[in-house]
C-alpha positions in Angstrom: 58.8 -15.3 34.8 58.1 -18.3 32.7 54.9 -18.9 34.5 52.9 -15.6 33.2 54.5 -16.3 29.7 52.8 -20.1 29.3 49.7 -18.4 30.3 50.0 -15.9 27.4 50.8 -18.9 25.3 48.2 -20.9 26.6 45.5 -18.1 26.2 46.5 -17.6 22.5 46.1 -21.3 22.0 42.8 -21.6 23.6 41.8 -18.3 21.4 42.6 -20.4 17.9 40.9 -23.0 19.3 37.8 -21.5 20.2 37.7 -19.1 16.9 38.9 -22.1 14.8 35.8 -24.3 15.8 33.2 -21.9 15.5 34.2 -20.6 12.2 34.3 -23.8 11.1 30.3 -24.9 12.2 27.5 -24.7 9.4 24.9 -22.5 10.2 21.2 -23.7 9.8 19.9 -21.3 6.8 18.1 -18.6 8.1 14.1 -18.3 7.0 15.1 -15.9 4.1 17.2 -18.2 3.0 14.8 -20.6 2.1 12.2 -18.6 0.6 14.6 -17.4 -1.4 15.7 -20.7 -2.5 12.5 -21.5 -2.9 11.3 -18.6 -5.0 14.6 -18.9 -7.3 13.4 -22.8 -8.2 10.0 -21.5 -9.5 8.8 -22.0 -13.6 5.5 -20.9 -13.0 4.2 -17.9 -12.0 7.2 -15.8 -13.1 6.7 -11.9 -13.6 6.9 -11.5 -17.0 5.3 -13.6 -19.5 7.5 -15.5 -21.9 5.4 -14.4 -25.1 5.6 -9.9 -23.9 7.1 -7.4 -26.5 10.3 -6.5 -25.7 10.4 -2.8 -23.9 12.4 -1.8 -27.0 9.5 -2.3 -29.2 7.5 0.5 -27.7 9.7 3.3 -28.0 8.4 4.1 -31.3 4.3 4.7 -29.8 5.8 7.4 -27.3 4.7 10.8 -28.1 7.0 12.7 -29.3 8.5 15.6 -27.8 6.7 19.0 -27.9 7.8 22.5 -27.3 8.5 23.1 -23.8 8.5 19.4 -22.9 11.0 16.9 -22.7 10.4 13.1 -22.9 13.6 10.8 -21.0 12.7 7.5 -21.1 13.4 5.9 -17.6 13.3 2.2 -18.0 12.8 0.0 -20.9 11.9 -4.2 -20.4 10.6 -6.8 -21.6 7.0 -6.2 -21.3 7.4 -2.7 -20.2 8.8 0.9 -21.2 8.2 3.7 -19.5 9.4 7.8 -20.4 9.3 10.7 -17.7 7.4 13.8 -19.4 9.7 17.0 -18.2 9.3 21.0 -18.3 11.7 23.1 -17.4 13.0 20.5 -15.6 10.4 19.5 -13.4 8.7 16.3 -13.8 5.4 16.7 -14.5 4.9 13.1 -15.5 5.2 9.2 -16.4 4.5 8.0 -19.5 3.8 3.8 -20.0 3.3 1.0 -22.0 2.8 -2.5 -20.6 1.8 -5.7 -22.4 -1.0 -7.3 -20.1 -0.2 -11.1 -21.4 2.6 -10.8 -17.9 -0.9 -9.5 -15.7 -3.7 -10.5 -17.2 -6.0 -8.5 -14.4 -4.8 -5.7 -15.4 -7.1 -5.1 -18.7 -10.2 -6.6 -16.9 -10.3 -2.9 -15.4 -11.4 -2.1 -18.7 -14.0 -3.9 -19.3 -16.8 -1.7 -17.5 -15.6 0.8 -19.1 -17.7 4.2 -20.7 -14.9 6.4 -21.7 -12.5 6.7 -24.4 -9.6 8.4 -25.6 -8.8 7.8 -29.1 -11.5 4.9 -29.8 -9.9 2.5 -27.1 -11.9 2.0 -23.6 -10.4 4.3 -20.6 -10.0 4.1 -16.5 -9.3 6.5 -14.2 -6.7 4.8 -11.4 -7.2 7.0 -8.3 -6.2 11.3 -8.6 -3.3 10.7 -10.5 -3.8 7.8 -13.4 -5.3 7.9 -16.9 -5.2 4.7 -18.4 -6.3 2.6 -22.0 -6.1 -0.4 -23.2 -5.2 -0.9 -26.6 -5.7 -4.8 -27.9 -3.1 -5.9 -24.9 -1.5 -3.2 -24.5 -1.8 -0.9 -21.4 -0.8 3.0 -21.7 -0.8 4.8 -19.2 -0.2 8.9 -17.9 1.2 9.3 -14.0 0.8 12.6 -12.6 3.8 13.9 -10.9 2.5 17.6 -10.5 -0.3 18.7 -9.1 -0.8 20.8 -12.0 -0.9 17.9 -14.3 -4.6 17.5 -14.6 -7.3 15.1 -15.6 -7.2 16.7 -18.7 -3.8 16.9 -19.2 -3.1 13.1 -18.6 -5.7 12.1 -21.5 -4.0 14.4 -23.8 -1.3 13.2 -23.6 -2.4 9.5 -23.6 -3.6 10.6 -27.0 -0.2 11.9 -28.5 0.7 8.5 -28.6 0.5 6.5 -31.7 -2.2 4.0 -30.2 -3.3 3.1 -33.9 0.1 1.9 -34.3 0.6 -0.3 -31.2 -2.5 -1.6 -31.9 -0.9 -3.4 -34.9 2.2 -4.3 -32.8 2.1 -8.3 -32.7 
């Protein structure tokens, strides 16, 4: 009877051992791990400018809201606010304001531009954008309905105070 017993002993032994030494070995970082090393080192390049408005600043361009709609701003950044446009619920849209100085190819869109809303040059982005840029500032009007038209996006853009953000500094 002692015999089967040392085995059990022995086994457990041999078990620690072999747990004991590979918990113990350093793994080689994986490819992820150094990219993300890498990218965490970066000065340059990062993705928002040090000299953007804080998101805050905007809150006071946003249109405000109307009967029937409800405005629920979303997110709020530096360089960057953005409001969802709501009736009865639904989302019919987003509402933007971004401060190009973090993407700087972001108002060269604008530059062949022969529309405007409110005196301040304006692009179409695909079905569902209306954009304008106002000095460095970028508003913009998602559609998140498909009844939210053309139409309804550049009304919109123009309920807010792009006079105002114009003098924003």
């Amino acid at each position: 009877m002692i015999f089967p017993r040392g085995r059990r002993v022995l086994a457990a032994v041999l078990l620690s051992v072999v747990l004991l030494t590979t918990a113990c070995t350093a793994q080689a970082p994986s490819r992820f791990d150094q990219v993300q090393q890498e990218s965490s080192k970066q000065k340059s390049g990062q993705a928002v400018a040090k000299k953007a408005t804080q998101g805050s600043e905007f809150n006071k361009f946003f249109p405000a809201e109307a009967a029937g709609y409800q405005r629920v701003f979303t997110q709020e950044k530096k360089g960057f606010a953005e409001a969802k446009l709501k009736k009865d619920g639904k989302d019919l849209a987003m509402l933007s304001i971004s401060d190009t100085t973090s993407t700087p190819g972001a108002a060269a869109k604008f530059s062949n531009s022969s529309k405007e809303i409110g005196g301040y040059p304006s692009v179409l982005v695909g079905n569902t954008q209306t954009a304008v840029l106002v000095g460095k500032y970028q508003v913009k009007v998602l559609s998140r309905s498909p009844s939210f038209t053309a139409s309804d996006r550049a009304d919109w853009v123009e309920k807010f105070n792009l006079d105002g953000l114009a003098k924003l500094k």
